[in-house]
N, C-alpha and C positions, 0 to 999 in steps of 0.2 A: 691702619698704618703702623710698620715696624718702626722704632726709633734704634740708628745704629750709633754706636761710635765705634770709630774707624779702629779701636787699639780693643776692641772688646765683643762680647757676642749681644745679639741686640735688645731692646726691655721688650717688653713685649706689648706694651701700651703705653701712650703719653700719659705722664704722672701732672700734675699739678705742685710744684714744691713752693714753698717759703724758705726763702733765705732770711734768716733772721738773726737778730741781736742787737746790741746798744750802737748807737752811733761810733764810727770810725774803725768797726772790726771788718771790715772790706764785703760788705754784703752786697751793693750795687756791681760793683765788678765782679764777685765772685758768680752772682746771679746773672750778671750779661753773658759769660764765660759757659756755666752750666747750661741757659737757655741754649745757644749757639750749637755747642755739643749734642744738647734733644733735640735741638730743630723744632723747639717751640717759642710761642710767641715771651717775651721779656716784658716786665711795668715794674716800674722804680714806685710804690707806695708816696713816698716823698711826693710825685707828681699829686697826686690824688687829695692831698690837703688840699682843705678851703684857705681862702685868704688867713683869712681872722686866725689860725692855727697857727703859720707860719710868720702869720706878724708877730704874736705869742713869743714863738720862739729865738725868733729871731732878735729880740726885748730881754732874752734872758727868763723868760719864765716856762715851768716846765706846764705838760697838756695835762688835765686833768681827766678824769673819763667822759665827763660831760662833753671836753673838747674831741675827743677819739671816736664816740659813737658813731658822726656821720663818716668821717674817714674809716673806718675799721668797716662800717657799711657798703664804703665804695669799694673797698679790696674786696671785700666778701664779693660783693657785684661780679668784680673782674673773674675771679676766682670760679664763681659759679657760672660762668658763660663760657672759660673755658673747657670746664669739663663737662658742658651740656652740648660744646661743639663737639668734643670729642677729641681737641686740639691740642691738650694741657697745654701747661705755660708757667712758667718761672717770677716770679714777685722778689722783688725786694723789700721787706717791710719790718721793720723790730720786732713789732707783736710780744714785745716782753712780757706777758699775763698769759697765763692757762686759759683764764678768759677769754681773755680777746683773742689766742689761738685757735678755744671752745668756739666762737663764734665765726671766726673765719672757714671753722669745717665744716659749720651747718650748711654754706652750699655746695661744699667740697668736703663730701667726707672723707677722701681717699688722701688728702691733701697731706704732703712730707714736707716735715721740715726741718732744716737746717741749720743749726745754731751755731753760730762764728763767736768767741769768745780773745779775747784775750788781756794780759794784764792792763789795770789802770792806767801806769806810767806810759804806755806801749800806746795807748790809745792815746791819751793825752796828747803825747808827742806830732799823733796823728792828726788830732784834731785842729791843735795849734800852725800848723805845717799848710792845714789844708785851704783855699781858696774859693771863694764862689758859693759857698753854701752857707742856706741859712739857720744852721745849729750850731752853737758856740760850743766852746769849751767848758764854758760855764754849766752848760744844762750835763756832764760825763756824771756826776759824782746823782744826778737825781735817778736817772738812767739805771746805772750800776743797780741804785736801791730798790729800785722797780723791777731788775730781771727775775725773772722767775725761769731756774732752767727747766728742762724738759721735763716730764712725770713718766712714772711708768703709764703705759695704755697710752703714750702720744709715740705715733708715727714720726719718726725721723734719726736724726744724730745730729751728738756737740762733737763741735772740731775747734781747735786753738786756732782762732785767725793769725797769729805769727807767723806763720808759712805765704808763701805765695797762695795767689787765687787758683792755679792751676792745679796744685797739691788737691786743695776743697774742694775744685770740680770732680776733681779723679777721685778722693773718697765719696763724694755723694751719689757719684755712678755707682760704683761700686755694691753703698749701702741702698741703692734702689735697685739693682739687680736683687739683692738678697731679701726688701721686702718683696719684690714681686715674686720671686722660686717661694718665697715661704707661703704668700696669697694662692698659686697655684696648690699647692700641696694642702691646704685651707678647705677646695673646695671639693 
């Protein structure tokens, strides 16, 4: 199956992407938006916490790796089913660590990601503003210290989340056309 978007020529396989970054740089919408566009399947990471994580966080305390394992486990799960279907699919999930990046590609190696940034005050505001979820404002500054941005050798692109989500989609199309012409001419 081609994946098209209607303003552009089509990928030529469903990708597997991670929208990523700290809490409140707009990675769930930007990720439901992009999914929508590939006409692949969407999962908000957030879903995928066990109880006890979320009670965590939602207490003000940040996750430790101990608490990430089995969650970072279940992304990887999702991750690697949909590229065994053949279906990719779009995640939302921070994944702030090279590591825990590193491990989400063991079942997706191919897996792109996208890194939504933007300033502290920006987020703040966001966070503060926002409703219904269970990450405070209090855990932004634990978050911040934990990002580790991209490396060379990692598949994807940083984009300044201060734009709209539409802006993000239309660059990560874009920057996935350009890794996939470069994967063809690869092989």
């Amino acid at each position: 199956m081609t994946v098209v978007d209607s303003t552009q020529r089509p990928l030529p396989h469903l990708p597997c992407v991670v929208v990523m970054g700290v809490s409140g740089t707009g990675k769930t919408t930007t990720a439901r938006l992009l999914a929508r566009r590939l006409g692949v399947p969407f999962a908000d990471a957030d879903d995928l916490h066990p109880r006890a994580n979320i009670d965590k966080m939602a207490s003000g305390i940040p996750l430790d790796d101990s608490d990430r394992e089995p969650w970072l486990g279940a992304v990887g799960d999702w991750l690697r089913a949909r590229d065994a279907e053949g279906t990719g699919g779009v995640m939302a999930c921070s994944a702030l660590k090279r590591r825990y990046r590193d491990q989400l590609r063991t079942g997706a190696p191919g897996t792109y990601f996208l890194l939504l940034t933007a300033d502290r005050e920006e987020l703040l505001a966001r966070l503060t503003g926002r409703t219904g979820h269970f990450m405070p404002a209090a855990l932004l500054d634990s978050q911040l210290a934990a990002l580790e941005p991209l490396q060379p050798g990692e598949r994807g692109v940083a984009l300044h989340g201060s734009r709209n989500a539409g802006h993000a989609a239309d660059v990560a199309m874009r920057s996935l056309r350009e890794f996939a012409a470069e994967r063809r001419r690869d092989r």
